[in-house]
C-alpha positions as CSV (number, residue, x, y, z in Angstrom):
1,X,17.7,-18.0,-43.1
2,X,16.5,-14.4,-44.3
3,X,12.8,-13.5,-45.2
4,X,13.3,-14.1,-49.3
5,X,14.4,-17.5,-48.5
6,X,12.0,-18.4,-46.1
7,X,9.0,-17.3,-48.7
8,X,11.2,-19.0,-51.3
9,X,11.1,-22.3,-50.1
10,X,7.3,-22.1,-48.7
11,X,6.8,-21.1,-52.5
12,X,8.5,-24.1,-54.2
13,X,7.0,-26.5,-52.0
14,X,3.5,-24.8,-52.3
15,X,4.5,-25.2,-56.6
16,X,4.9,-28.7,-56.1
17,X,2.2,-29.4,-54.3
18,X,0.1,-27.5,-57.5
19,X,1.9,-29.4,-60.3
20,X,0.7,-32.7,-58.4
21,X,-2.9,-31.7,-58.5
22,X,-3.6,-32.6,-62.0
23,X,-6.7,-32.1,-61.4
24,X,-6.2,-28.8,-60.9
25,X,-3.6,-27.8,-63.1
26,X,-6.4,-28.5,-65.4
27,X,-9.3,-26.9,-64.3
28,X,-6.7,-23.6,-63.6
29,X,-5.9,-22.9,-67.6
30,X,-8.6,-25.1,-69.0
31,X,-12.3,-23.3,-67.6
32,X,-11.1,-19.8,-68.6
33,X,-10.6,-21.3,-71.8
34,X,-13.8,-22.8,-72.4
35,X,-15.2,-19.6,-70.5
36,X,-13.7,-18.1,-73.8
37,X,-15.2,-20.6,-76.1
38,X,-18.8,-19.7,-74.7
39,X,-18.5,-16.2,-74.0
40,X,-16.4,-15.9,-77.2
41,X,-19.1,-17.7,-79.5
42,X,-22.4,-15.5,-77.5
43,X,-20.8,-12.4,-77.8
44,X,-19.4,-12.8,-81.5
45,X,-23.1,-14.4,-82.4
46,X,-24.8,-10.7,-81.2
47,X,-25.4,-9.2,-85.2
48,X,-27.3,-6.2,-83.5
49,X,-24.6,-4.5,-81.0
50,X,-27.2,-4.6,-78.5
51,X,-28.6,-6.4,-75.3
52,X,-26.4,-8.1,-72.6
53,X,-23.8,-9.1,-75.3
54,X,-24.2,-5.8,-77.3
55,X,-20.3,-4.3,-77.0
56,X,-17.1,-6.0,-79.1
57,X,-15.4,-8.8,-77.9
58,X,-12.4,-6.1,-76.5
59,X,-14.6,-5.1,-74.1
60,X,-15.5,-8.5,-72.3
61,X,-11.9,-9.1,-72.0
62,X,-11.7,-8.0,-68.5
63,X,-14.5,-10.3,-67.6
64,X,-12.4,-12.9,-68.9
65,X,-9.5,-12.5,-66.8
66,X,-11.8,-11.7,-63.5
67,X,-12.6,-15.2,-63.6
68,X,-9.0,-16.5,-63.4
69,X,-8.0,-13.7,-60.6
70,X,-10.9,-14.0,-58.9
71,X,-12.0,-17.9,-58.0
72,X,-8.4,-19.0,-58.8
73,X,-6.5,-17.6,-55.1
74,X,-10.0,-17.6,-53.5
75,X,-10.2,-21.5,-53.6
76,X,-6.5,-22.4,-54.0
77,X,-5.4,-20.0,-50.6
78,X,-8.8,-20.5,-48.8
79,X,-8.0,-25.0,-49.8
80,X,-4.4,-25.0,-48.3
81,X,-5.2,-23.6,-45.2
82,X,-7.9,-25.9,-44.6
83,X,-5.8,-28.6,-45.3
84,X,-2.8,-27.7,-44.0
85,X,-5.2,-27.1,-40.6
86,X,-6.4,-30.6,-41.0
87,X,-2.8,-32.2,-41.6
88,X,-1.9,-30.2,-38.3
89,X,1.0,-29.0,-40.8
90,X,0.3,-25.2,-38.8
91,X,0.9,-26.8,-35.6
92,X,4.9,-27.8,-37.4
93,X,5.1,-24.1,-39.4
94,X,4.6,-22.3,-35.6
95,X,8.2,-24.4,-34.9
96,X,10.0,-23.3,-37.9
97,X,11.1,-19.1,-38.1
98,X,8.2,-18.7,-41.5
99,X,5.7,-16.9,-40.2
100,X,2.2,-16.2,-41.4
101,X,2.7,-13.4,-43.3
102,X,5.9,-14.9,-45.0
103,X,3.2,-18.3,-45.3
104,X,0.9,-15.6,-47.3
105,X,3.5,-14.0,-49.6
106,X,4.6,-17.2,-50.8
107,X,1.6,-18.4,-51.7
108,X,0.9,-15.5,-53.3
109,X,4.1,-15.7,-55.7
110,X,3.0,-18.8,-56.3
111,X,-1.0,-17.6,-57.3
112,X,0.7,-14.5,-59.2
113,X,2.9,-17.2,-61.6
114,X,0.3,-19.6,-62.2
115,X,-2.4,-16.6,-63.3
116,X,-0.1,-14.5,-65.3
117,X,1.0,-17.8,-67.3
118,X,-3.1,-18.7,-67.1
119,X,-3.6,-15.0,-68.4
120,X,-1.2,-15.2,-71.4
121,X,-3.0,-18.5,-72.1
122,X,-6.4,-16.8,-71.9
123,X,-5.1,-13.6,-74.2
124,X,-3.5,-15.4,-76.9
125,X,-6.7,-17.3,-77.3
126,X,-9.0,-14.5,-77.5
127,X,-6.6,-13.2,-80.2
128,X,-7.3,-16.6,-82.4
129,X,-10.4,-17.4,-81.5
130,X,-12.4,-14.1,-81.4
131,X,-11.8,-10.4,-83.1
132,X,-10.4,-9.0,-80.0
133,X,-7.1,-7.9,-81.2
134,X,-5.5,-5.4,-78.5
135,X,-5.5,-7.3,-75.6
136,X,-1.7,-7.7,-75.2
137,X,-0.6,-4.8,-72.7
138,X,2.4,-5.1,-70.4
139,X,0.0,-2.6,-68.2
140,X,-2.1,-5.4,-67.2
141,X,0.8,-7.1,-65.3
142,X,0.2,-4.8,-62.5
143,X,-3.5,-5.2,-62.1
144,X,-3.4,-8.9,-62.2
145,X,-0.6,-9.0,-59.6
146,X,-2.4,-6.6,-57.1
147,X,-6.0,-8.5,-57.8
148,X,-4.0,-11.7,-57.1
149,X,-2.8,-10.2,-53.4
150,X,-6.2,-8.7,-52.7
151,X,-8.0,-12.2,-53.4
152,X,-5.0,-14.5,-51.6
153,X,-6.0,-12.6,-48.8
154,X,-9.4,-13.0,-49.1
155,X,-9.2,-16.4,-49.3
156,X,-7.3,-17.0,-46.3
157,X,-10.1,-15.1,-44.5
158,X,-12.3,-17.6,-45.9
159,X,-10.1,-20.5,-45.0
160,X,-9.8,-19.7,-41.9
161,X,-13.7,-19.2,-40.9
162,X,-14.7,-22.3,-43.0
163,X,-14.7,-25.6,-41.3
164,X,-13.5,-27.6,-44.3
165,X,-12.1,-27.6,-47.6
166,X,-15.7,-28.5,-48.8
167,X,-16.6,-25.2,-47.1
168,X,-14.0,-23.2,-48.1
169,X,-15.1,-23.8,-51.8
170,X,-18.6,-23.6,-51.4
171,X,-17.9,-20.4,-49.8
172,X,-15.3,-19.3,-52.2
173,X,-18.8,-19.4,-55.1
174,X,-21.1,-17.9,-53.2
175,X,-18.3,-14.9,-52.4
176,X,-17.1,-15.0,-56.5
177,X,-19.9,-16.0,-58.8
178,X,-22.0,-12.7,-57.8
179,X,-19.1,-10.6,-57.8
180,X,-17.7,-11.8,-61.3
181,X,-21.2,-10.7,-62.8
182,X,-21.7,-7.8,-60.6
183,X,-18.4,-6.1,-60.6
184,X,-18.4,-4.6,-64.6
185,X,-16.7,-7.3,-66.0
186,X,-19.5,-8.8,-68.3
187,X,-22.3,-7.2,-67.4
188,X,-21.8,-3.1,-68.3
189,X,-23.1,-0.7,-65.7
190,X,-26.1,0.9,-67.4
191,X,-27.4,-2.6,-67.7
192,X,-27.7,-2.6,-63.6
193,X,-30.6,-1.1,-61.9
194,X,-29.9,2.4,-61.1
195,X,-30.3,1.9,-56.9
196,X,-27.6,-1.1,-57.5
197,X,-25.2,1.1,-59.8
198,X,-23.1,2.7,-56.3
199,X,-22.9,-0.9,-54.9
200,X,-20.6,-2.2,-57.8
201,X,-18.0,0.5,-56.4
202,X,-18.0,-1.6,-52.9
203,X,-16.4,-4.5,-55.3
204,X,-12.4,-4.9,-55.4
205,X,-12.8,-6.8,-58.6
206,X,-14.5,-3.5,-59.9
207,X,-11.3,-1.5,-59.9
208,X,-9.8,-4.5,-61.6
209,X,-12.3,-4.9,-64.7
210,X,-12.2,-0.9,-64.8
211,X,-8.4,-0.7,-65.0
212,X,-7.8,-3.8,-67.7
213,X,-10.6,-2.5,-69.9
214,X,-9.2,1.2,-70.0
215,X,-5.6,-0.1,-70.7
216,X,-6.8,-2.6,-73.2
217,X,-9.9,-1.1,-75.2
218,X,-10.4,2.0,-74.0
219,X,-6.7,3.0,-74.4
220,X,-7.3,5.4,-71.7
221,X,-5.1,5.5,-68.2
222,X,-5.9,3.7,-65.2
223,X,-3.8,5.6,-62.6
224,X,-7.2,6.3,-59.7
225,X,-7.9,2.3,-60.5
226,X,-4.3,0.9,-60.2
227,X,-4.3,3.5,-56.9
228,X,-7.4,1.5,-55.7
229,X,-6.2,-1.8,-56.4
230,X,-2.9,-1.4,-54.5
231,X,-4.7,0.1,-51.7
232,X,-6.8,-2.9,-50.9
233,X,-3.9,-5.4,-51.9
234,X,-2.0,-3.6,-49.0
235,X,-5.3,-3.9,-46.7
236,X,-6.1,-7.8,-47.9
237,X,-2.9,-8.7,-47.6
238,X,-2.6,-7.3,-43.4
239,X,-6.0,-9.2,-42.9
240,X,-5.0,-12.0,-44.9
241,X,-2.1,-12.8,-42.8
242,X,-3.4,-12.2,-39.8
243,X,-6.1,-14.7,-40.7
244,X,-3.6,-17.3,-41.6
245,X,-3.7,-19.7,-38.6
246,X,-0.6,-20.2,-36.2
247,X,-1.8,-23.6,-35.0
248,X,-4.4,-26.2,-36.4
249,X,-7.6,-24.4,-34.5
């Protein structure tokens, strides 16, 4: 059995096992819509092109996305390897040829999928619902794909130091919610404090929000950001596997 079909059938069984989470499924195309619906009515309620809220709708589009790249392989990676270590089900994977970094690229086919199709979802209704109007660009397809590697790994860093699913997702927020506001995605830079301006560069999610909002408002290239991106991907990805656990401890 060769590498592709290995990942190929972790990935299929990891897609059924998200179709059967209604729950879920729900949660995964349905907050970033009402994220829209909120966002969508603040910032198109702003008459004065000023304050937190002050630039076009275009340029919150990024922040949009984030969320669905960002808390979306966090919890979903960081939850199946907490439960796969409470089912033992590591314990049967160490007997069969898949290894951890073959465990790690499936589920990351199976993250990419479910947020590019959650994306689409996300831009189409920004294009009906608000006055953001140049938001579909085949460019983003790269970003969203190397932000999806770079958080799968992430998360299986944090499921393998949390203890539980409960504490993979409350770890998964604490890691997400400050870095979806600190990372220029809603809130612009010159907003920040000065001494906390550098810091936002620390952020992967940065190079992300930078690299969507050039390709997609500011019509500009995005080769140093796309450069970034892929470099921690490759660097997530290493750490992630390693991470993933061989055996239930």
């Amino acid at each position: 059995m060769t590498t592709i079909a290995r990942i190929g059938a972790e990935a299929r069984a990891a897609s059924r096992s998200f179709l059967r989470r209604r729950t879920a499924v729900f949660f995964t195309f349905g907050f970033p819509l009402i994220l829209v619906g909120i966002f969508g009515a603040v910032v198109g309620a702003d008459p004065t092109g000023s304050g937190l809220f002050g630039h076009p709708t275009g340029y919150y589009v990024p922040g949009y996305l984030s969320v669905i790249v960002l808390f979306t392989p966090l919890t979903r990676v960081g939850s199946s390897i907490a439960r796969h270590r409470d089912g033992r089900r590591f314990e049967k994977l160490a007997t069969t040829p898949l290894n951890r970094f073959e465990w790690l690229a499936a589920h990351i086919v199976v993250n990419a999928g479910i947020i590019l199709a959650a994306s689409v979802v996300v831009l189409a209704a920004l294009s009906v619902l608000t006055d953001a109007t140049t938001v579909f660009v085949p460019l983003v397809v790269p970003f969203v794909v190397l932000a999806v590697v770079v958080f799968c790994g992430l998360g299986a860093v944090l499921g393998r130091v949390a203890d539980s699913q409960d504490g993979v997702v409350a770890a998964s927020n604490a890691v997400a919610l400050p870095m979806v506001f600190l990372s220029e995605t809603f809130v612009a830079p010159e907003l920040l404090p000065a001494w906390f301006r550098p810091l936002v560069a620390l952020s992967p999610l940065t190079y992300f929000a930078r690299g969507v909002r050039a390709v997609t408002y500011l019509r500009a290239p995005a080769t140093r950001e796309l450069l970034v991106l892929a470099a921690l991907a490759g660097l997530l990805f290493v750490v992630g596997g390693l991470a993933v656990p061989q055996t239930e401890a």
